[in-house]
VEXTOR-215507 format. One record per residue (C-alpha): residue in one letter; y, x, z; chain. Coordinates in Angstrom, 3 decimals, padded with zeros to 6 digits. Last residue first. Layout:
% residues N
nutor/Y/X/Z/lumse
A/Y/X/Z/A $
...
This chain:
% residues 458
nutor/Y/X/Z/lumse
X/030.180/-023.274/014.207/A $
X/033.339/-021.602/016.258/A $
X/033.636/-018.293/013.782/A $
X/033.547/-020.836/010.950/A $
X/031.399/-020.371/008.019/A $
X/027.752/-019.813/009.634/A $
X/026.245/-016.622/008.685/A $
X/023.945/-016.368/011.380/A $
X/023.458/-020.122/012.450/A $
X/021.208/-020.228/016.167/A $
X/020.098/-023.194/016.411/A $
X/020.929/-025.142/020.024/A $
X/023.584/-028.181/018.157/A $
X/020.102/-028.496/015.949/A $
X/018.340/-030.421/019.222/A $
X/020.613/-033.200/019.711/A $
X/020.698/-034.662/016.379/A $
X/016.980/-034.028/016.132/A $
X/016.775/-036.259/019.197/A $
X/018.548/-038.864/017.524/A $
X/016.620/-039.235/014.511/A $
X/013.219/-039.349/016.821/A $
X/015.342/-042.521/018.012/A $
X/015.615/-043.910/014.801/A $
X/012.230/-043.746/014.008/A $
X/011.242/-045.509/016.951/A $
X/013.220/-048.458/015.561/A $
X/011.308/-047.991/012.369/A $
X/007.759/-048.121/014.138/A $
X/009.279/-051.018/016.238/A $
X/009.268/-053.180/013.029/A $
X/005.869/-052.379/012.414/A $
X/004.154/-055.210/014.269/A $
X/000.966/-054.838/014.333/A $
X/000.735/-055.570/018.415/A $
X/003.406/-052.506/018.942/A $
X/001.273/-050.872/021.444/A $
X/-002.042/-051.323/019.831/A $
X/-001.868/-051.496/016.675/A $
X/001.465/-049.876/015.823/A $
X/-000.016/-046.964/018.202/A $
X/-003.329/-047.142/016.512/A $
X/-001.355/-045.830/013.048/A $
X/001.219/-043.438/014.861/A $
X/-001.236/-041.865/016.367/A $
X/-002.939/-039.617/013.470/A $
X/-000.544/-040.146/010.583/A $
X/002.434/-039.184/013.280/A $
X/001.161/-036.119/013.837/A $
X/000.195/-035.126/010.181/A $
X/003.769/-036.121/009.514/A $
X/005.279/-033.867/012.187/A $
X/002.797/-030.806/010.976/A $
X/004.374/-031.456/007.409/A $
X/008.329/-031.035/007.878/A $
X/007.547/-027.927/010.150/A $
X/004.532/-026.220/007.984/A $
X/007.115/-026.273/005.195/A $
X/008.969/-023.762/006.722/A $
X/006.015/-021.248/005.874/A $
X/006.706/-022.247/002.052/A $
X/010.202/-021.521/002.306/A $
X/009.373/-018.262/004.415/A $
X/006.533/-017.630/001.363/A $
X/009.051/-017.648/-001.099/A $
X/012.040/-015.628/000.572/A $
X/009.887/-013.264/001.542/A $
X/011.433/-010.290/-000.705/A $
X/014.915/-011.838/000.185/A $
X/014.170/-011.354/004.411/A $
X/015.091/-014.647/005.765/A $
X/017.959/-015.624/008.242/A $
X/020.334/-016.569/005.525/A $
X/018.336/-018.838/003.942/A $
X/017.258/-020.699/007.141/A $
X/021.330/-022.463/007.815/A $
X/021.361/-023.488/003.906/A $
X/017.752/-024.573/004.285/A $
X/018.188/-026.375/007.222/A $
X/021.572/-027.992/005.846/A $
X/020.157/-029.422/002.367/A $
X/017.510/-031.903/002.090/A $
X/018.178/-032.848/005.895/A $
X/022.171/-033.388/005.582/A $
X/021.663/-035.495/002.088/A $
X/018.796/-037.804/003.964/A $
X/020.956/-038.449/007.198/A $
X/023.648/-039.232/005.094/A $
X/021.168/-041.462/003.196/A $
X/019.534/-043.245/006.570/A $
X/023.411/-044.234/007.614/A $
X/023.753/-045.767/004.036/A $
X/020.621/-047.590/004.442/A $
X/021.314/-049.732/007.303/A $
X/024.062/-050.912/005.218/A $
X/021.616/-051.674/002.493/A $
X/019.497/-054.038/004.659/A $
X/022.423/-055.849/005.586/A $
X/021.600/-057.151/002.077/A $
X/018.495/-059.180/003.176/A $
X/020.338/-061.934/005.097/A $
X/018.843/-064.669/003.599/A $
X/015.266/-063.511/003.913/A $
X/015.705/-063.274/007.967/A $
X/015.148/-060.436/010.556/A $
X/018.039/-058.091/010.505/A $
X/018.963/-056.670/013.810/A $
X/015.407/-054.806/013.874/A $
X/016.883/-053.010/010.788/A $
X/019.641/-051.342/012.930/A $
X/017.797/-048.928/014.609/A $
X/017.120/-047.441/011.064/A $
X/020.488/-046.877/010.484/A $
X/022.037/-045.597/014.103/A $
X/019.169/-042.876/013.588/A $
X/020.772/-041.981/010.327/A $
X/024.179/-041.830/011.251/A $
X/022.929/-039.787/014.370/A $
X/021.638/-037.292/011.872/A $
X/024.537/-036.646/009.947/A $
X/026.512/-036.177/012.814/A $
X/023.998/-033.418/014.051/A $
X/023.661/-031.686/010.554/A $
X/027.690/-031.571/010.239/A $
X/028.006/-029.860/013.571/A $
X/024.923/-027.337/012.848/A $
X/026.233/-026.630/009.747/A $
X/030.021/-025.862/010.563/A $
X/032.815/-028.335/011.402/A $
X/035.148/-027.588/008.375/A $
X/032.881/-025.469/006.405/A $
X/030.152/-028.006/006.542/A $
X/032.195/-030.795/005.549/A $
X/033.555/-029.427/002.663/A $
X/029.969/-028.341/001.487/A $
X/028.982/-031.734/002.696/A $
X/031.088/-033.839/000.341/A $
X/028.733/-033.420/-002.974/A $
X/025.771/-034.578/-001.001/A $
X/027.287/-037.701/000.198/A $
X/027.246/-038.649/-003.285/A $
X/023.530/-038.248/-003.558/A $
X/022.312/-039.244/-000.671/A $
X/024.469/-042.547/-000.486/A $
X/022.396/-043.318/-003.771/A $
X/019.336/-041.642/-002.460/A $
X/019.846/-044.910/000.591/A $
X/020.508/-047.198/-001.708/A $
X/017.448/-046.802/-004.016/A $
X/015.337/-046.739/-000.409/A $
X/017.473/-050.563/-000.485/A $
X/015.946/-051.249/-003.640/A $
X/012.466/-050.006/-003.514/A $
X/011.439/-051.976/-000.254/A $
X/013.201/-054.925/-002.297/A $
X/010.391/-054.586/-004.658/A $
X/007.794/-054.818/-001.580/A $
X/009.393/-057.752/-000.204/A $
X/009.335/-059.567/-003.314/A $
X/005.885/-058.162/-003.831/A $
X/004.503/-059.914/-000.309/A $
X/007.284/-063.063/-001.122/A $
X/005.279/-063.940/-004.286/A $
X/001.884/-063.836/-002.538/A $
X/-000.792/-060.810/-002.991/A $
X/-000.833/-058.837/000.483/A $
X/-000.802/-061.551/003.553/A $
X/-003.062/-060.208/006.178/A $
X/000.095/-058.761/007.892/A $
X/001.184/-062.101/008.410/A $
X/004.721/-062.954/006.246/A $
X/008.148/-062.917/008.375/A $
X/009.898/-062.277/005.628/A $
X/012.356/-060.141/007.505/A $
X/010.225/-059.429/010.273/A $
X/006.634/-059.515/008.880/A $
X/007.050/-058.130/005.144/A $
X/010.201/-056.009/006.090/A $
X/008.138/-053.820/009.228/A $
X/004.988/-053.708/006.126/A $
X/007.037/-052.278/003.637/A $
X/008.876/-049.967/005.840/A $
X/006.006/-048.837/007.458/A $
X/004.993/-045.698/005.656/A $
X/008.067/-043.988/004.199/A $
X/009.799/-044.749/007.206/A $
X/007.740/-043.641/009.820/A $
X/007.778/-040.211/007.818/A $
X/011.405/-040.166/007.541/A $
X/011.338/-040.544/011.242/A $
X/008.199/-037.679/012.243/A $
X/010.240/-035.725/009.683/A $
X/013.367/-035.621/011.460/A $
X/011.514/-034.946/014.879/A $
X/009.358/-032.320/013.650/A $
X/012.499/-030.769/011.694/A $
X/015.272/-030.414/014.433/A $
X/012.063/-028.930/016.143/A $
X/011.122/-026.244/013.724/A $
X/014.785/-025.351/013.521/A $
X/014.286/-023.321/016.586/A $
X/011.783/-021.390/015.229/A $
X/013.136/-021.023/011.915/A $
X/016.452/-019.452/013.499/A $
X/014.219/-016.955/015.849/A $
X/012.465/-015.744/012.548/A $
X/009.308/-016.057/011.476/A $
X/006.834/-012.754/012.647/A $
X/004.141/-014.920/013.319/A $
X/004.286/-016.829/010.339/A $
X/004.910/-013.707/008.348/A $
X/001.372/-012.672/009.594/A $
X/-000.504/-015.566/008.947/A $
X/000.764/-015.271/005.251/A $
X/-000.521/-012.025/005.266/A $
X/-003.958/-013.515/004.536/A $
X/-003.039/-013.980/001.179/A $
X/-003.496/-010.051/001.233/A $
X/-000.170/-007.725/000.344/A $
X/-000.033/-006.696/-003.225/A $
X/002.668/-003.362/-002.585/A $
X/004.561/-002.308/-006.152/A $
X/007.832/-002.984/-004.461/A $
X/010.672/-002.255/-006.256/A $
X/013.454/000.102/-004.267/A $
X/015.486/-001.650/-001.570/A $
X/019.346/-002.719/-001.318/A $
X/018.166/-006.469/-001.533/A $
X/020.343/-007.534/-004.599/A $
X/018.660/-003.895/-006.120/A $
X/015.252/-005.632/-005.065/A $
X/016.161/-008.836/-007.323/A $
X/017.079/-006.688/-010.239/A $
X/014.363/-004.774/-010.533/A $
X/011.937/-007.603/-009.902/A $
X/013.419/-009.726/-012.675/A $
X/016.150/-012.672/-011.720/A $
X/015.525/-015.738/-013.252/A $
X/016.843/-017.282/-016.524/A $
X/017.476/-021.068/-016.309/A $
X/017.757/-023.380/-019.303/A $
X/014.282/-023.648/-020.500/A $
X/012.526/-024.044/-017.155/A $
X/015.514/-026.311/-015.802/A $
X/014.834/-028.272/-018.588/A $
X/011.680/-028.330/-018.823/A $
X/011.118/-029.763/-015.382/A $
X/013.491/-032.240/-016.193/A $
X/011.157/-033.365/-019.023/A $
X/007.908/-032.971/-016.994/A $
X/009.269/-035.760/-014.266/A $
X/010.745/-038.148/-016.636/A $
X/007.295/-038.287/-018.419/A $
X/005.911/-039.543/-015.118/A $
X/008.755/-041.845/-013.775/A $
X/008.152/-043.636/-017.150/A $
X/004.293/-043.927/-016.625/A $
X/004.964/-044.811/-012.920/A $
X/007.624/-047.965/-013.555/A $
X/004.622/-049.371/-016.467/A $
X/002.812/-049.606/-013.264/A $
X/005.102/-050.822/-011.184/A $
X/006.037/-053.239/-013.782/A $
X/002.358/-054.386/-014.921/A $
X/001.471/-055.481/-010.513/A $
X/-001.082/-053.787/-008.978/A $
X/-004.367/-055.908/-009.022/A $
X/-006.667/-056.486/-006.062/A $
X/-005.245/-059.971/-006.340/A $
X/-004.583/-060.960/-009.448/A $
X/-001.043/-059.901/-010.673/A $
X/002.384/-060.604/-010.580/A $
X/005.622/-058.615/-011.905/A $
X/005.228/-059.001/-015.360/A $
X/008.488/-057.403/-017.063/A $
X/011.145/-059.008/-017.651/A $
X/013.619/-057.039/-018.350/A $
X/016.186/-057.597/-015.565/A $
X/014.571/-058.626/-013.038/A $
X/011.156/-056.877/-013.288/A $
X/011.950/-053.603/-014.754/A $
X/014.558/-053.843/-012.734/A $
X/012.940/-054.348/-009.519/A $
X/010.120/-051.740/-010.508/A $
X/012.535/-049.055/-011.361/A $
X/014.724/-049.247/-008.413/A $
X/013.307/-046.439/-005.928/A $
X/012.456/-044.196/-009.355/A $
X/016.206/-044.206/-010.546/A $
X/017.539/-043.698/-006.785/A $
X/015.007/-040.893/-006.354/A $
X/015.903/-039.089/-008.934/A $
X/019.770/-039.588/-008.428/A $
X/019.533/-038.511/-004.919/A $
X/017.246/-035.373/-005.567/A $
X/020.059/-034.377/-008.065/A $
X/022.476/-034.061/-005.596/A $
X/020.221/-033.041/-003.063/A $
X/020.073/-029.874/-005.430/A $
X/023.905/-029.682/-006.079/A $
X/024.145/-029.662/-002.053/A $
X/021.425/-026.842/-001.954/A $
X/023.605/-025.006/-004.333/A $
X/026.977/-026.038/-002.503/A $
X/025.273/-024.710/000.900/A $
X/024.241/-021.420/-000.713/A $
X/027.129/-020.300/-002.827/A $
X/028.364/-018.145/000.003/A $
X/025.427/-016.614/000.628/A $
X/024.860/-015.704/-002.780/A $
X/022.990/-017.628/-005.402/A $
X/019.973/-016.917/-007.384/A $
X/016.698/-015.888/-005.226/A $
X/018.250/-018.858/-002.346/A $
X/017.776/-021.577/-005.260/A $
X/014.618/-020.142/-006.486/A $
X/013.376/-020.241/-003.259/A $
X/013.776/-024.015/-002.981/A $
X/012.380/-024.684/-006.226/A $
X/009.533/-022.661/-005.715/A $
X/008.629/-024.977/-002.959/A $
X/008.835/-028.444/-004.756/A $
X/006.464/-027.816/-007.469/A $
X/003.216/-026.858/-005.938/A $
X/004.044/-029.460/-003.120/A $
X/004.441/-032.360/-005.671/A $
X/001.145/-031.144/-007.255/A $
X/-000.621/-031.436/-003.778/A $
X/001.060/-034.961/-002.962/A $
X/000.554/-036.052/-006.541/A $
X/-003.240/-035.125/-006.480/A $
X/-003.317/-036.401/-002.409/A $
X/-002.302/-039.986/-003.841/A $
X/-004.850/-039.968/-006.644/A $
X/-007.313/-039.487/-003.915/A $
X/-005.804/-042.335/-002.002/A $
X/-005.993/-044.547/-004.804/A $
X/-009.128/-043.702/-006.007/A $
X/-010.670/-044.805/-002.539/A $
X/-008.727/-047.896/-002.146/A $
X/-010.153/-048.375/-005.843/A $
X/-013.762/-048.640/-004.637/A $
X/-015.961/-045.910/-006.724/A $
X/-017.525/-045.301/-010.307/A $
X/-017.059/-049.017/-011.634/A $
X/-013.712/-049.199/-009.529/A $
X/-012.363/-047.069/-012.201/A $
X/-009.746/-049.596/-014.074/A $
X/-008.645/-050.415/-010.166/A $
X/-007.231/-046.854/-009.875/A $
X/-004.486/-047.615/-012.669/A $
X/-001.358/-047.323/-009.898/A $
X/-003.134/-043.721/-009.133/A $
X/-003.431/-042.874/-012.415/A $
X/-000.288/-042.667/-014.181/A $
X/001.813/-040.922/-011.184/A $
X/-001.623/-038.375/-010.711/A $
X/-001.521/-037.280/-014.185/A $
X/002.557/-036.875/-013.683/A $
X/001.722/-034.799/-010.290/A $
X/-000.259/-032.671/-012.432/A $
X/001.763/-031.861/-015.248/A $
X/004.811/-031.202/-012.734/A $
X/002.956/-028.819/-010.501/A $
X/002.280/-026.571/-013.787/A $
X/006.048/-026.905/-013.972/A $
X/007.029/-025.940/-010.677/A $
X/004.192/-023.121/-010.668/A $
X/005.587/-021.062/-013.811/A $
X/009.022/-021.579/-013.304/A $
X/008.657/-019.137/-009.824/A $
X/008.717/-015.719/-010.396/A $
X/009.517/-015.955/-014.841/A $
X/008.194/-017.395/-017.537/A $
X/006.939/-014.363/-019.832/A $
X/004.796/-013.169/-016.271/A $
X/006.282/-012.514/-012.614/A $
X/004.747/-013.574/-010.005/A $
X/004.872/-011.578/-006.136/A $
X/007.202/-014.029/-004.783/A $
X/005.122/-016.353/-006.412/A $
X/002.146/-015.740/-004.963/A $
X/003.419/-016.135/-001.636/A $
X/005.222/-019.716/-001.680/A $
X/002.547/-021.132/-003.570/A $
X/000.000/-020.128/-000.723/A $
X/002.890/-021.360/001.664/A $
X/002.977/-024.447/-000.480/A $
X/-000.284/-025.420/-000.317/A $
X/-001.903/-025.825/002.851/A $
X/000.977/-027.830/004.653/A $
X/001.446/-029.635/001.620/A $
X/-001.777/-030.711/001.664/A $
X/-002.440/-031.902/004.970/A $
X/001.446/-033.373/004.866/A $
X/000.699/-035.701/001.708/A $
X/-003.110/-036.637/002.577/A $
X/-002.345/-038.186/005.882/A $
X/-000.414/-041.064/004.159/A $
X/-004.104/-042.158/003.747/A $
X/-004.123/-042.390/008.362/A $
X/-000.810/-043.425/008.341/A $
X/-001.737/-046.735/006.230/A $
X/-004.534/-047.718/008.757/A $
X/-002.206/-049.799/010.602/A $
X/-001.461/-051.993/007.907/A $
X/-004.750/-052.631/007.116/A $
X/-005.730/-051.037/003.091/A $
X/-007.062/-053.938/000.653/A $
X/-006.324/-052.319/-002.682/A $
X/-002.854/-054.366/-002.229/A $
X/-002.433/-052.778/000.707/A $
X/-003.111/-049.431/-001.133/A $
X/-000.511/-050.088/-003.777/A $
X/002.029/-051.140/-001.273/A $
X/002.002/-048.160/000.878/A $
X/002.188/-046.006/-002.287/A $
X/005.009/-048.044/-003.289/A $
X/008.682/-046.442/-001.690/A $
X/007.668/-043.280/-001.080/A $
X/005.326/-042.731/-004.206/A $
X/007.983/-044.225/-006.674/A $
X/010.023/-041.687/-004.398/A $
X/008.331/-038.945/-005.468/A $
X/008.290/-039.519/-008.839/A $
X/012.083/-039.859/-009.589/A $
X/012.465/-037.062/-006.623/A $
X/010.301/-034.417/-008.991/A $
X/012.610/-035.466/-011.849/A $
X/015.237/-034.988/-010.222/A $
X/014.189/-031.832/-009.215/A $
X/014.312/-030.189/-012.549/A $
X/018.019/-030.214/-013.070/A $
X/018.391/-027.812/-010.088/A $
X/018.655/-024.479/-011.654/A $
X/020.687/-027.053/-014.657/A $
X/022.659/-027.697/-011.826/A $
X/023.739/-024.584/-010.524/A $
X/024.504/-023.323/-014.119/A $
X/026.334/-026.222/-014.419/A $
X/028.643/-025.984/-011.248/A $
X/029.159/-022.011/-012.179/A $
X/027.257/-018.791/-010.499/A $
X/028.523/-016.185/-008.613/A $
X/027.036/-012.542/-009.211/A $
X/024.605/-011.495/-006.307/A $
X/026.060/-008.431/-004.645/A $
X/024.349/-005.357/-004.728/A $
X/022.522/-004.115/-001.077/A $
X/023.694/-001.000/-000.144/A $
X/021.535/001.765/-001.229/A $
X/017.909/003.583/-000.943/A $
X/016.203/001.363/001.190/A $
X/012.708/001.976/001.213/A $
X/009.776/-000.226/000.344/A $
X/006.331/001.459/001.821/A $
X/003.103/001.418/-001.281/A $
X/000.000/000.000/000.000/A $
């Protein structure tokens, strides 16, 4: 194993402009399209498979596992990649072919149930997307810390939330327009998923691998020579053992430590969300059984599911473009905190709402949840880029990972017999629980330790 020495001061990273930034970013919005078609209908694909309520955490299970396996693998072998495409195009846009494979199968899984029960297809095709998502999403992150400088970081991971906002806002309210304003066939037998999320999938899949291209085609990475003169050290020529990985993790640094926690609780919320939305708006605001899966009000509820999560990446995404200002006027941690309470405040909120007719205060509830959502996508990893070494910038990104995903994989475990037990089915207290795991990550980010914070007091 060869030993990196630092021969220089590190060479500063040239700034970038708006579009270059973006079209780095481009392909993210296509990862967000599909991955909150998954968010928002997952939940309802497998009910209407003939999944319990409370056994939903248990398939959501799939997303964390895997994500917590695969992207710090992804993470270091592509800090040591480097072929015609580049360090780390070549795994986001194998990722996207597969998650689009999974996006047109899984909502198809009852045209296989001669092989196996669709539930079952379902959830596999769920942990395809989940895995390929993961293979995509990681490099993406690094590649935004390989290319900017420090001070670029927070408007570069803005730009990227950005994007992640419109994505997701397209793919949240596909299935309601499709269905309202075009017509498509929104009922099905039951067993069935209905023709306009399915038709929603196919379209959120072939959005997905052209924004990938784009960002593939219009972005030119750093090589290795350059990268290690932006790091002051010679080029490395070591090949360091997967197992490494387990290494780095114990060596993390003291900032990704302590952001661990902002992120279990965060997580554990968004994750509550993701999974019992569907089911909290079914029996409180619609105030359906939780046996009831294939009436009109059951996919009513479910399409509105899609609309107000299309709010909330709407208030993501412009938000997103104010918190550069915001950050250097109150700091990161400040603006994280704030953030966060406005999201906690959200959910909490829902259990005011619990009738058809008043459906729209759904979206203000939403607005607090989507400044919550712009601060998470983009303040840890402004605040953790700067505490990471730049030849481990991959696998650190994929290492941080383990933080959003162990909270899931906690909350797919109890959460599910919780609702069923403690909650009597009723998943309406799931959200209102989420909101208070939002408030503790509020208070818990005001004790991480910022290095390169922008004001002397943040």
């Amino acid at each position: 194993m060869s030993i990196q020495t630092r021969t220089n001061q590190p060479k500063s990273k040239p700034q970038l402009s708006f579009w270059e930034i973006w079209n780095m970013s481009f392909g993210f919005l296509g990862i967000q399209m599909g991955f909150a078609l998954q968010n928002a209908n997952a939940s309802r694909i497998l009910q209407t498979y003939g999944a319990d309520v409370h056994h939903l955490s248990w398939f959501w299970l799939v997303a964390p596992i895997t994500g917590m396996i695969v992207q710090p693998i992804i993470g270091h072998y592509s800090d040591r990649t480097w072929n015609r495409l580049g360090r780390r195009r070549p795994y986001f846009l194998t990722g996207a072919i597969l998650a689009a494979i999974g996006l047109i199968l899984m909502p198809n899984s009852s045209s296989f149930t001669a092989y196996m029960p669709a539930l079952w297809i379902g959830a596999g095709m769920l942990m395809i997307m989940d895995a390929s998502f993961n293979v995509a999403m990681e490099p993406f992150r690094a590649l935004v810390a390989d290319k900017l400088p420090s001070d670029q970081r927070t408007l570069g991971f803005s730009v990227q939330t950005m994007l992640i906002g419109i994505g997701a806002v397209i793919g949240s309210w596909l299935p309601y327009v499709l269905a309202n304003f075009f017509n498509v066939e929104s009922q099905a037998d039951p067993g069935v998923v209905p023709y306009n999320l399915i038709l929603s999938f196919v379209i959120g899949a072939a959005t997905l691998v052209g924004a990938i291209l784009w960002t593939v085609i219009r972005t030119r990475e750093y090589s290795p020579e350059e990268q290690a003169q932006y790091a002051g050290e010679e080029v490395s020529n070591e090949h360091e053992s997967i197992l490494a990985i387990f290494t780095d993790f114990a060596r993390m640094p003291r900032t990704m430590l302590q952001l661990g926690l902002v992120q279990f609780f965060s997580w554990f919320a968004l994750f509550s969300m993701w999974v019992f939305t569907t089911p909290a708006l079914a029996q409180h605001v619609w105030d359906l059984s939780k046996d009831d899966r294939s009436s009109a009000a059951f996919n009513e509820a479910g399409n509105y599911v899609g609309v107000i999560f299309g709010v909330y990446n709407l208030v993501s995404a412009a938000f997103a473009l104010l918190l550069p200002y915001i950050a250097h006027k109150l700091g990161r941690k400040r603006t994280h905190a704030a953030c966060l309470i406005a999201g906690g405040l959200g959910l909490m909120s829902i259990w005011l709402i619990n009738d058809p007719s008043m459906k729209w205060a759904l979206n203000l509830s939403m607005v607090g949840v989507g400044i919550a959502w712009a601060s998470i996508l983009a303040m840890p990893y402004a605040i953790l880029a700067g505490s990471i070494p730049l030849k481990k910038m991959g696998v650190y990104m994929g290492i941080f990972n383990f933080f959003i995903t162990f909270p899931q994989i906690v909350n797919g475990i109890f959460n599910g017999p919780i609702v069923h037990s403690l909650y009597n089915d009723k998943a309406i207290w799931a959200i209102v629980m989420a909101g208070v795991f939002m408030l503790l990550a509020a208070v818990s980010v005001l004790f991480v330790e910022d290095k390169d914070d922008v004001p002397s007091a943040g």
